[in-house]
N, C-alpha and C positions, 0 to 999 in steps of 0.2 A: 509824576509821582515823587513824594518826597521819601530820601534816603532815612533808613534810619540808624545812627550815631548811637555805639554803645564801648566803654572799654572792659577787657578783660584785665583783671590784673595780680600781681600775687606779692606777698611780701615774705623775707626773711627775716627771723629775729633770734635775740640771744636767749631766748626760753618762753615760757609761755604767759609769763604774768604782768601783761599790759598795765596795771594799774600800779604795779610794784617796779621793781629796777630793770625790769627787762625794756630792752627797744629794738628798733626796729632798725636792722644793718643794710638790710635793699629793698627796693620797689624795682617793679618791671609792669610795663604796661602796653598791650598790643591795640590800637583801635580797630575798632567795628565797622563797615557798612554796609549794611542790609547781612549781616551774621557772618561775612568774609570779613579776614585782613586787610586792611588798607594798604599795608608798609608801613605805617607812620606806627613808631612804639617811642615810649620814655623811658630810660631805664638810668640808676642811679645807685651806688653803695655810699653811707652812712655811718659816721663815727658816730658808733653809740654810746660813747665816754664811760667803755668799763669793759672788762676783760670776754673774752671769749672762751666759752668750756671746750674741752678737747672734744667733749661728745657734737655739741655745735661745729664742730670747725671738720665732723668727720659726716656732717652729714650736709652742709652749703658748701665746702673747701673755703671759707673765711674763719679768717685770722686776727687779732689783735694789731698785730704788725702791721697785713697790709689796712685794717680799718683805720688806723690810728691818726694817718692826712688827709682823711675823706672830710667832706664839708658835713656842719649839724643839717639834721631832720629842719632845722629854722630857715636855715639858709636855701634847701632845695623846696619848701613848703609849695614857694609861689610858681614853681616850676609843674610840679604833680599837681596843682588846682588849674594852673592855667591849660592842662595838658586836658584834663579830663571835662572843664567846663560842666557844662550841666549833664551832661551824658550818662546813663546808669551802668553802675560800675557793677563786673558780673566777679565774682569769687566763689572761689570754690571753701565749703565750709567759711562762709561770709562773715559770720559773728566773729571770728579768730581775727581777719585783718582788717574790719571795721572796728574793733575794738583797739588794736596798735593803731589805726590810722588817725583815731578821733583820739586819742591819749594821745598822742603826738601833737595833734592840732592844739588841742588844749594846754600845752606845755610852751605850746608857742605862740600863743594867746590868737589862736584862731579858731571861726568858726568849726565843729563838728557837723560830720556828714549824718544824715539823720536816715532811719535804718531803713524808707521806703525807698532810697536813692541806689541800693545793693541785691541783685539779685544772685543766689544761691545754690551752684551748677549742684551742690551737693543733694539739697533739695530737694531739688527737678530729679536727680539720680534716683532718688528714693523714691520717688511714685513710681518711675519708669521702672526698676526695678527692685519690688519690695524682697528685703529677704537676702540681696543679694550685697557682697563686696561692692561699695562705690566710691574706693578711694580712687584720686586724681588717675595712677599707677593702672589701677583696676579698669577702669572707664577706657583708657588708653589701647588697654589690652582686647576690652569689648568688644571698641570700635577698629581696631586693627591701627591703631597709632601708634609711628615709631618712635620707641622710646632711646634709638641709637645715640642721641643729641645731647642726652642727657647722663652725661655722666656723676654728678651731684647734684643735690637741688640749688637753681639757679633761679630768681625771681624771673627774670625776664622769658628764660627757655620754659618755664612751668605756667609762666602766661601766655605762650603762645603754644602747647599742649594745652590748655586751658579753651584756647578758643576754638580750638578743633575740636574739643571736645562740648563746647557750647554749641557749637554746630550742627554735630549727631543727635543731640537732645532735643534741638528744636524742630527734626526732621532730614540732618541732611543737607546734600548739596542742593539737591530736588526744590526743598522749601527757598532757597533763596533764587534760584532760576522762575519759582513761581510768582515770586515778587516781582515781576516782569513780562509776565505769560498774556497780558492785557495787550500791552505796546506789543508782543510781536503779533499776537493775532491780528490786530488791528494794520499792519504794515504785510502782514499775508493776504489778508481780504483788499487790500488797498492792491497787489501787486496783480490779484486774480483779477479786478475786474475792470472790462473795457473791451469793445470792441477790434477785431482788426482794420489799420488804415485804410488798407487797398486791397479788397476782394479777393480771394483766389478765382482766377477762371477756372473756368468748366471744364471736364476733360473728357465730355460725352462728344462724341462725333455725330455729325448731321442726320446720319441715318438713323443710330443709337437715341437721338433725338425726336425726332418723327416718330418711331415708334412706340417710345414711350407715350406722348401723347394722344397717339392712336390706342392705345391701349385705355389709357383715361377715360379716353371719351364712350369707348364700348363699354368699361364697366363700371362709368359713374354717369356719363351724359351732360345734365341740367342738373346733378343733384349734388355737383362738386362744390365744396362751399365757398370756394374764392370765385367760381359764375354767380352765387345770387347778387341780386340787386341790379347785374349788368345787362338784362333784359328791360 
């Protein structure tokens, strides 16, 4: 059975207006297989060549200061394409960082991701429960996800809450042990069947013996079915 490859992942920006002066200060990305972490994650901060608001810097813990050595969005591009390959990328409220990721790409004259390739934990949240709070935080809380780790938001720590919570959505630890439920049967039925090598002996004694078959004989005779044909 083949695995299925999917990345969760989350960005940080210095406001919300991807088309305008805002960009994007980190990427974090945890990989998928079969809806568990691998270990394998990318994670990278971003000079985004312009100041950082105090409101920003109180709500990711970045800075101007420490941004200001970090390598361009150009330069890690081919790191984050080579990392996620064809794989679909899972975000929470999707349109927010497919829209910095593909204004990024286009600024660095690279192809955009096109918006079948993103799937939207937000989304999903919203069927699953209409009516209800579905932010990241919220979801977290649903599913009883600890939020200890987090002490600001962090690209990488909110993509890997991200995948825990893509997890609960899809069913759970359940659904991905089902993904496997074929091969273990198949190796239980495989273990149940077969004969024993070497017979257990008997443990009727001679007499215990004899009598039983004197008993046979008075209340079955000739009408025993392993006697027919042997006349």
């Amino acid at each position: 059975m083949s695995s299925v490859r999917e990345i969760a992942f989350d960005t940080e920006t210095t406001g919300f207006d991807a088309r305008g002066d805002d960009r994007i200060t980190e990427i974090g990305c945890v990989e998928l297989i079969d809806f568990l972490p691998s270990g394998k994650t990318w994670h990278v901060h971003v000079n985004p060549q312009r100041e950082i608001s105090a409101r920003v810097t109180e709500i990711t813990g970045l800075t101007t200061a420490f941004l200001k050595d970090k390598p361009l969005f150009k330069d890690v591009a081919d790191g984050f394409r080579q990392f996620v390959g064809d794989s679909p990328l899972i975000a929470h409220n999707a349109d927010f960082d497919r829209g910095f990721i593909n204004a990024e790409m286009e600024r660095a004259e690279l192809d955009p991701y096109p918006r079948k390739r993103f799937i939207d934990t937000l989304v999903l949240a919203r069927h699953k429960f209409p009516g209800a709070s579905n932010t990241l935080d919220a979801l977290c809380k649903r599913f009883d996800i600890s939020l200890a780790s987090r002490v600001t938001h962090g690209a990488l720590i909110d993509a890997e809450l991200l995948a825990k919570v893509y997890l609960e959505l899809k069913g759970g630890r359940v659904r991905s042990l089902d993904l496997h439920s074929e091969q273990v049967q198949i190796k239980t039925t495989e273990s149940a069947v077969g004969s024993r090598p070497t017979p257990l002996p008997s443990f009727l004694t001679d007499i215990e013996q004899a009598a039983h078959e004197n008993f046979i004989d008075s209340a079955l005779g000739e009408k025993a079915i392993w006697k027919r044909g042997q006349n």
